[in-house]
C-alpha positions as CSV (number, residue, x, y, z in Angstrom):
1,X,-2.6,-40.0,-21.6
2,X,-0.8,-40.1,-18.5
3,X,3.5,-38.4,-19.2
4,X,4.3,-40.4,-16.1
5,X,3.4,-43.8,-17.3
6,X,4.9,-42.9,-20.7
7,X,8.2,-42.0,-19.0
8,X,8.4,-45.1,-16.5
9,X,7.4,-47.6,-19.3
10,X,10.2,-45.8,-21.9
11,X,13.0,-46.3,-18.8
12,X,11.9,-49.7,-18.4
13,X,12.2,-51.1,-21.9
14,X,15.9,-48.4,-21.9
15,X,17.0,-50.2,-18.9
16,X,16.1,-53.7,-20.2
17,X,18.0,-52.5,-23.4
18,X,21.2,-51.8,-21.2
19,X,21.3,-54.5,-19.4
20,X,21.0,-57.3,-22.5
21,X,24.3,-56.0,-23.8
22,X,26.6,-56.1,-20.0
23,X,27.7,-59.2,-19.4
24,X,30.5,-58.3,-16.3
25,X,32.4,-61.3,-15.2
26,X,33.3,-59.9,-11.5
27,X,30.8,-60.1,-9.2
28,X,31.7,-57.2,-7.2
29,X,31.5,-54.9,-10.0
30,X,28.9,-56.5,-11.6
31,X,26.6,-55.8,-8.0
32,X,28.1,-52.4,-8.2
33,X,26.7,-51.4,-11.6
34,X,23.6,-53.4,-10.8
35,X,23.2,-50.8,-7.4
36,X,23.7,-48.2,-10.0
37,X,21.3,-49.3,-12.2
38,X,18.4,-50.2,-9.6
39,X,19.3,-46.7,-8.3
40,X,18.5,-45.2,-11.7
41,X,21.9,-43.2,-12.5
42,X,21.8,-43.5,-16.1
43,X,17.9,-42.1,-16.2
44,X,17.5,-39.4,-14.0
45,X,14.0,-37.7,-12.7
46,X,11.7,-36.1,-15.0
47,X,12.3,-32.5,-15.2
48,X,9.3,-30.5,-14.4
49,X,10.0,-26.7,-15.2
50,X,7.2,-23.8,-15.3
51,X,7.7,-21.0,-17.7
52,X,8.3,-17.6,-15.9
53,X,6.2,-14.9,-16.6
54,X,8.9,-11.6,-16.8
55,X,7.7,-8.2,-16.2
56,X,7.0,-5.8,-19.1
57,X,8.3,-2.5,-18.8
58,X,7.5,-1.1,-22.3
59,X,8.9,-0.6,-25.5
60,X,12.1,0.5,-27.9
61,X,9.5,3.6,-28.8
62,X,9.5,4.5,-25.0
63,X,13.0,4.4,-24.7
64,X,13.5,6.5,-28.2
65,X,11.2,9.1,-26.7
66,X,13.1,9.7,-23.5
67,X,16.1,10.0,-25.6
68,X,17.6,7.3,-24.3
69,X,18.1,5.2,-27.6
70,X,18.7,6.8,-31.4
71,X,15.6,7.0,-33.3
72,X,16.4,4.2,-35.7
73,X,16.1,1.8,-32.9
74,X,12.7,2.3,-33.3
75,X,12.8,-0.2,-36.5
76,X,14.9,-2.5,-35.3
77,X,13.5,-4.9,-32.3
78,X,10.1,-5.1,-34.3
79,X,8.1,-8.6,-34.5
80,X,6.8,-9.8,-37.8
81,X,8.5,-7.5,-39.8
82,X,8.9,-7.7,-43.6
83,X,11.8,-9.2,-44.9
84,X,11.8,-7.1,-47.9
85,X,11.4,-3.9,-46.1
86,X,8.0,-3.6,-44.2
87,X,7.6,-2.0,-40.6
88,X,6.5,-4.2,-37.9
89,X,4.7,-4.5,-35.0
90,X,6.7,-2.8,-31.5
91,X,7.8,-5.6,-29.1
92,X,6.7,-5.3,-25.6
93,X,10.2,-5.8,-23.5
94,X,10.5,-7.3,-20.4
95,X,12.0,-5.4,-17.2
96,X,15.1,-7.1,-17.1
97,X,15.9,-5.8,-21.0
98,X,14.6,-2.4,-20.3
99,X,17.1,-2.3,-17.2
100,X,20.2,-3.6,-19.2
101,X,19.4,-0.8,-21.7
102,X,19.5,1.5,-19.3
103,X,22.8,0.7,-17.4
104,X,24.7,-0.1,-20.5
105,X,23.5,3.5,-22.1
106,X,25.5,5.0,-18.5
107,X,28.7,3.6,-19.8
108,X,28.9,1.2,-16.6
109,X,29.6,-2.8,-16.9
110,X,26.9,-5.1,-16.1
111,X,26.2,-8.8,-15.9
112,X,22.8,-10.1,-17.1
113,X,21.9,-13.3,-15.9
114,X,18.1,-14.8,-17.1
115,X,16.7,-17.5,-17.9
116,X,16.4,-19.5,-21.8
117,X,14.1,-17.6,-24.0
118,X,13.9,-14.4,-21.4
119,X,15.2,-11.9,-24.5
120,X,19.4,-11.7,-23.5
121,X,20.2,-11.4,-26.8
122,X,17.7,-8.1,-27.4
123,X,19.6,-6.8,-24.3
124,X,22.7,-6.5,-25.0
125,X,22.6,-6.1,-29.3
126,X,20.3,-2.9,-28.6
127,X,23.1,-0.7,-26.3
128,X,25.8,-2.3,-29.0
129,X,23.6,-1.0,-31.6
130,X,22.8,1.8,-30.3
131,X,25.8,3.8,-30.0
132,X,27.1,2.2,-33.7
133,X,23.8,4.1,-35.1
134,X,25.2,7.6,-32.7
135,X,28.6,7.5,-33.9
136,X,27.5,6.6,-37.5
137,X,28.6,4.5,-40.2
138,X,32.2,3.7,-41.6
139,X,33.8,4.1,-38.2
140,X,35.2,0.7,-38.0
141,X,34.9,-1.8,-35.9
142,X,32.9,-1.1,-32.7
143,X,32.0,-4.6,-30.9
144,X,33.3,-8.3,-30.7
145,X,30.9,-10.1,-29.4
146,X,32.0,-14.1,-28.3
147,X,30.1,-16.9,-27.5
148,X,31.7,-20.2,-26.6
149,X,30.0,-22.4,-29.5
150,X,29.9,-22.1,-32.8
151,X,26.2,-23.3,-32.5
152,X,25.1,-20.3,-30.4
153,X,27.0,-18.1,-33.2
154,X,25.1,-19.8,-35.6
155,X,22.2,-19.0,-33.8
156,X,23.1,-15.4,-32.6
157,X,23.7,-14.2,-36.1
158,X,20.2,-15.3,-36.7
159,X,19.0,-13.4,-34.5
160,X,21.1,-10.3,-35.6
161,X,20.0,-11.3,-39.2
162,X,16.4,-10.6,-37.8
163,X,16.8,-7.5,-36.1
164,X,19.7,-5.5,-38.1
165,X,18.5,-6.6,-41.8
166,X,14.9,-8.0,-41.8
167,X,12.9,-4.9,-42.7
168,X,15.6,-3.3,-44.3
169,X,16.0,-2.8,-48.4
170,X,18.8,-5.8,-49.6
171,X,22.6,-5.0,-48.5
172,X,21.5,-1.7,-46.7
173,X,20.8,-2.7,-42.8
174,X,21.7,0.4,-40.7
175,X,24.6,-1.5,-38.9
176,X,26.6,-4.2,-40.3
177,X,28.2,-7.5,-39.0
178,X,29.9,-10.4,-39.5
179,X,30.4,-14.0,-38.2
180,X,33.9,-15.3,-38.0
181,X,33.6,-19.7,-36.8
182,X,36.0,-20.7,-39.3
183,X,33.2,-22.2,-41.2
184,X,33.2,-19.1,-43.2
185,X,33.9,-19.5,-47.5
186,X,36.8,-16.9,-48.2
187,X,34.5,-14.5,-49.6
188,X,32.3,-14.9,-46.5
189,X,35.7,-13.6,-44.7
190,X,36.2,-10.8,-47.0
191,X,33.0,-9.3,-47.3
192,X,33.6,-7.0,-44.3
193,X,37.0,-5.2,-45.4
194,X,35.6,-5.0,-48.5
195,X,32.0,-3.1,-47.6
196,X,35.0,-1.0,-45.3
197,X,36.5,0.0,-48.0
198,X,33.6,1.5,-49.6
199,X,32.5,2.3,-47.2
């Protein structure tokens, strides 16, 4: 099977497709779009990307020995842990990570800027976590994160669903959060003052 052919053959039938439903009465517009079309500015080049290879530079467990990170990190960033409370397996992290831990444990701002599937969000919930298992619970609020969809929130608290309560016995993850989108029910919204109270 050849992608290329597949590709050239889809565009062609798309473009035919287009072009049945213009009908542009001005012939100087009409060559204009036509330029555009010929030119291909409504299907752009195939985009070819290779997948990066990132660096390792060793585990959660490493850092936790140095000192660097509380010892309950240990559990968190674990692959195929069980849901209902299971250890897992240490994740190998890549250099990148392993450097943003260590920056943000110095107290100094950084900017982290990677690639699409290069482990950001492991990056920065570890130092948020971090210092929320050092100080200990019922201490309030102690990060706002922000993301500029409400689909990457969506997606985000997945991902802090995995790491913060996967592995962890029902209702007892070691650091709690919440997602405010608006989407939330009302008790959705009140869950979190009410766990403060008890707290």
């Amino acid at each position: 099977m050849n992608v290329f052919a597949i590709r050239d053959r889809l565009i062609g039938d798309y473009a035919d497709y287009v072009r049945s439903f213009i009908a542009i009465r001005d012939s100087r517009i009409r060559e204009q779009v036509d330029r555009e079309h010929e030119a291909g500015r409504l299907w752009p080049d195939p985009l070819i990307q290779l997948n990066p290879t990132f660096e390792p530079a060793g585990t959660i467990d490493q850092l936790v020995d140095e000192g660097l990170l509380h010892v309950e990190c240990r559990r968190i960033p674990q692959r195929d842990k069980d849901p209902a409370g299971g250890g897992g397996k240490p994740l190998l992290l890549h250099r990148h990570q392993v450097d943003a831990i260590r920056v943000a444990a110095t107290g100094t701002s950084y900017v982290l800027t990677t690639g699409t599937g290069s482990g950001k969000s492991l990056a920065y919930i570890v130092p948020i976590v971090d210092p929320v298992l050092r100080a200990g619970a019922g201490q309030g609020v102690s990060a706002v994160v922000v993301y500029p969809m409400n689909a990457l929130t969506n997606s985000q608290a997945g991902e802090l669903q995995k790491f913060l309560c996967r592995g962890y016995p029902e209702g007892k993850p070691p650091v709690r959060f919440a997602r405010y989108t608006g989407q939330e029910t009302e008790e959705e919204r009140d869950r979190p003052q009410k766990a403060r109270r008890r707290g």
